[in-house]
C-alpha positions in Angstrom: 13.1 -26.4 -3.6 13.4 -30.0 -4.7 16.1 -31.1 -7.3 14.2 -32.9 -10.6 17.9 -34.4 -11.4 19.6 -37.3 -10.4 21.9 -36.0 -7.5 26.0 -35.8 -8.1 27.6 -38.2 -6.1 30.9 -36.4 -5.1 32.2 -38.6 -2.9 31.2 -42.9 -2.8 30.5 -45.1 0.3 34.3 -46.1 1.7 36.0 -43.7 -0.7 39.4 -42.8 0.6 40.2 -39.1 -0.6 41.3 -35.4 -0.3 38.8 -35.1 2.2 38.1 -38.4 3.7 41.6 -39.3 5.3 39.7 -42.7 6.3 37.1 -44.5 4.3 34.3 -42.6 3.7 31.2 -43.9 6.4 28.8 -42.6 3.8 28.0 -40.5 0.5 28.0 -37.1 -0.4 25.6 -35.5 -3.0 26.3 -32.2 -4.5 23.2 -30.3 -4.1 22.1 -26.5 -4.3 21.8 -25.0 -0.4 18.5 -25.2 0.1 16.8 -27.9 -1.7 14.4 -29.8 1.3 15.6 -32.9 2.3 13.0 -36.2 3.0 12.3 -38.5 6.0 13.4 -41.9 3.9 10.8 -44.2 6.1 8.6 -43.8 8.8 11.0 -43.0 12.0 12.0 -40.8 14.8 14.2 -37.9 15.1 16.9 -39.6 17.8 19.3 -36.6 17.4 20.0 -33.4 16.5 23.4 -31.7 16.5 24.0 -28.4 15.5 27.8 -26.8 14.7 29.8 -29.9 15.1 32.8 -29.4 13.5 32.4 -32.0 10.9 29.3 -32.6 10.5 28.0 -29.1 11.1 23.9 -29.2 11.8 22.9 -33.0 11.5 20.0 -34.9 11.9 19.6 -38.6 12.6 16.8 -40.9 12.5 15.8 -44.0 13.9 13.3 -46.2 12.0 11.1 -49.2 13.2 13.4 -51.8 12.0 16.3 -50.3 13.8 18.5 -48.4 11.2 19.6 -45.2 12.0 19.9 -42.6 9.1 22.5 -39.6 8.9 21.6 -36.4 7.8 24.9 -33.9 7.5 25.9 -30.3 6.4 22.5 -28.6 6.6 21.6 -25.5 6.5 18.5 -25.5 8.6 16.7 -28.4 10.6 13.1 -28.3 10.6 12.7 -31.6 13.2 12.9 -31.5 16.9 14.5 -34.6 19.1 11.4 -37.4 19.4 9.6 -36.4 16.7 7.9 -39.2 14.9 7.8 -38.6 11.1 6.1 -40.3 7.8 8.2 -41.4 4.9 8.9 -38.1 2.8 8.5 -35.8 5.9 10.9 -32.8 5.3 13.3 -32.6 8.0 15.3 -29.9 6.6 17.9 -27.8 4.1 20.8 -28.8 2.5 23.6 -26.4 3.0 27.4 -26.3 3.5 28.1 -26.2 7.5 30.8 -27.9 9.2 33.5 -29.6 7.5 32.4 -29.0 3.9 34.0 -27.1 0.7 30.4 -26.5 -1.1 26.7 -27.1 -0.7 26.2 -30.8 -0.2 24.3 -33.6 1.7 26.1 -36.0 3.8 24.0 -39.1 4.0 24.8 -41.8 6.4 23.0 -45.1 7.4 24.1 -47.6 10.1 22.4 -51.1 10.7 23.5 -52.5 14.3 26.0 -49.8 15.1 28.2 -50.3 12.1 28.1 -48.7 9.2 26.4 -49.5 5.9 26.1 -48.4 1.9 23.4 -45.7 2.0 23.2 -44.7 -1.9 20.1 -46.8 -2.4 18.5 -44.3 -0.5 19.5 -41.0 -2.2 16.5 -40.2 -4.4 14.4 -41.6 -1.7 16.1 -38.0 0.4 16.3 -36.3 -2.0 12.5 -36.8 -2.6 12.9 -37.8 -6.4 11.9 -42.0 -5.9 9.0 -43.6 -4.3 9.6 -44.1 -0.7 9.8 -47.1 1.4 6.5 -46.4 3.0 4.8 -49.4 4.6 1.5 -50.9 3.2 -1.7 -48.6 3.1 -1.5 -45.1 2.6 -0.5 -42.2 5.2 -1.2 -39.1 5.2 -4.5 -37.4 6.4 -6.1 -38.4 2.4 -4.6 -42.3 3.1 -7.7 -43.3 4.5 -10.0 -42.4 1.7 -6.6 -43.5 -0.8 -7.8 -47.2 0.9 -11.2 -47.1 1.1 -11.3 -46.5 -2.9 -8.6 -49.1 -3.8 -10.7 -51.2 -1.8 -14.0 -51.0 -3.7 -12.0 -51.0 -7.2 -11.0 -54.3 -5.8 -14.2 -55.2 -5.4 -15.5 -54.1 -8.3 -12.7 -55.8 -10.4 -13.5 -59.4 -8.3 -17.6 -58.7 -9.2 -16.0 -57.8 -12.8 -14.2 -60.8 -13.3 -17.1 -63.2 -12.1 -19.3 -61.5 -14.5 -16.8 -62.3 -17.0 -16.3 -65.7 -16.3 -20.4 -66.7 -16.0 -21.1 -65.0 -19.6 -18.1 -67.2 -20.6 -19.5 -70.8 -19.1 -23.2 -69.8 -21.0 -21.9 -68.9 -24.8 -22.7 -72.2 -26.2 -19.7 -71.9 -28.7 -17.0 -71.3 -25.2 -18.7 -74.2 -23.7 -18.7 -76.6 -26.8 -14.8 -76.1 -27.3 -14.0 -76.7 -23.3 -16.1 -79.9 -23.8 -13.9 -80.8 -26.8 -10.7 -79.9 -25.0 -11.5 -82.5 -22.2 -13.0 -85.3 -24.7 -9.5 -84.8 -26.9 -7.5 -84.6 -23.6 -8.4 -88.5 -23.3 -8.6 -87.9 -20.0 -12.4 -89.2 -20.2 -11.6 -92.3 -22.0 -11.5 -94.9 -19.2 -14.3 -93.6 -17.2 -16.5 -93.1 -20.1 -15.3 -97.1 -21.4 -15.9 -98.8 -18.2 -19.6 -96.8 -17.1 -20.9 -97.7 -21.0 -20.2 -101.4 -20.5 -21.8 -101.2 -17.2 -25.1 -99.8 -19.0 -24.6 -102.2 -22.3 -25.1 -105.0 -19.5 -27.9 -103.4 -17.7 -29.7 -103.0 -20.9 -28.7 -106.3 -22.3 -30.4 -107.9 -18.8 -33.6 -106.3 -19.7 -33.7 -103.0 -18.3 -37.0 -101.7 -18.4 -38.0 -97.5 -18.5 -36.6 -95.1 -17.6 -33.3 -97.1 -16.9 -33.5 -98.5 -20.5 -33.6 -94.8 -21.9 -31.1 -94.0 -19.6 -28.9 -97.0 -20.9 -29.5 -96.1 -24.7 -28.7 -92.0 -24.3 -25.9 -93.3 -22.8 -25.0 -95.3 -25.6 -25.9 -92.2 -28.0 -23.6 -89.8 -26.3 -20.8 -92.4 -26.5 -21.5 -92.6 -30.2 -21.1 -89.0 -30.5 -17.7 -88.3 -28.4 -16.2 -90.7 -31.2 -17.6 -89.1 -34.1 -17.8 -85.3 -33.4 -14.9 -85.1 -30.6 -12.4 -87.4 -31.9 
């Protein structure tokens, strides 16, 4: 069974209380005995207790960027020592074994031996949230799951350049972006300084086809300072 609520937090990260004499080295989460409980990342099982007096049956994993994540008070375990599990794996039940005065999940996390805030990975447990899986997809479908994000890339990039060469050849599109650089004045100088290069040429007695050259030059000119000004 998995919960669809958010969990009940009974008792926070460092809380000192009836039943945590010291502060509290991680969270407890009222839950009914029995609802599965997730694999948070891709790890391995590193141990499994079973009894303990506090505890009662426990699992702990081990994932790739060395955090170790505690699993308390359950009623069955479903992983074996060195087992190598995906994000959202189930590894077992909630229950109420060991020290424990109802159904709940003890959830621990350490990060170099010491202990650390776990609630931001609750739901991720609990299998209510999107897990911290790496990039790509896992699962005996992930492959596929790829293969089809990749060709919707593909077809979105072909897409796109479509888009962008029916833009460049509507006349109206390419008109204004022609406007937009005349009235930027970026063009100005350039356009200045190559027009009195030409007015000389032609004034020296440019013959065809530089003299046409020289003259549609002149034209053009003419036009950016009555139709783009």
């Amino acid at each position: 069974m998995i919960i669809n609520i958010r969990p009940r937090i009974t008792s926070e990260y460092g809380a000192i209380d009836s039943a945590h004499t010291a502060p509290h080295t991680g969270v407890d989460v009222a839950i009914p005995e029995g609802t599965e409980l997730h694999a948070v990342a891709d790890s391995v099982v590193s141990r499994i207790v079973e009894g303990a007096d506090r505890l009662g049956n426990g699992v702990m994993l081990h994932t790739p960027d060395g955090h170790d994540v505690i699993y308390g008070h359950l009623s069955r375990i479903t992983v074996y020592p060195g087992q190598h599990l995906q994000a959202g794996d189930v590894i077992g039940l909630s229950g109420s074994t060991g020290h424990s005065t109802g159904p709940h999940l003890h959830l621990g996390l350490m990060e170099d031996g010491h202990y650390i805030d776990p609630t931001s990975l609750i739901d991720a447990a609990m299998g209510t949230a999107p897990l911290a899986v790496p990039e790509g997809h896992s699962g005996p479908l992930g492959g596929l799951q790829d293969a089809l994000e990749g060709f919707n890339n593909t077809m979105s990039a072909i897409g796109h350049a479509f888009r962008e060469l029916a833009y460049w050849l509507n006349p109206a599109n390419l008109w204004s972006e022609l406007s937009d650089v005349f009235n930027s004045g970026a063009l100005d100088n350039p356009l200045m300084i190559s027009t009195i290069v030409l007015i000389l040429i032609l004034m020296g007695g440019a013959r065809w086809p530089k003299k046409w050259i020289a003259w549609g030059w002149v034209v053009f000119w003419i036009l950016r300072g009555m139709v783009f000004a």
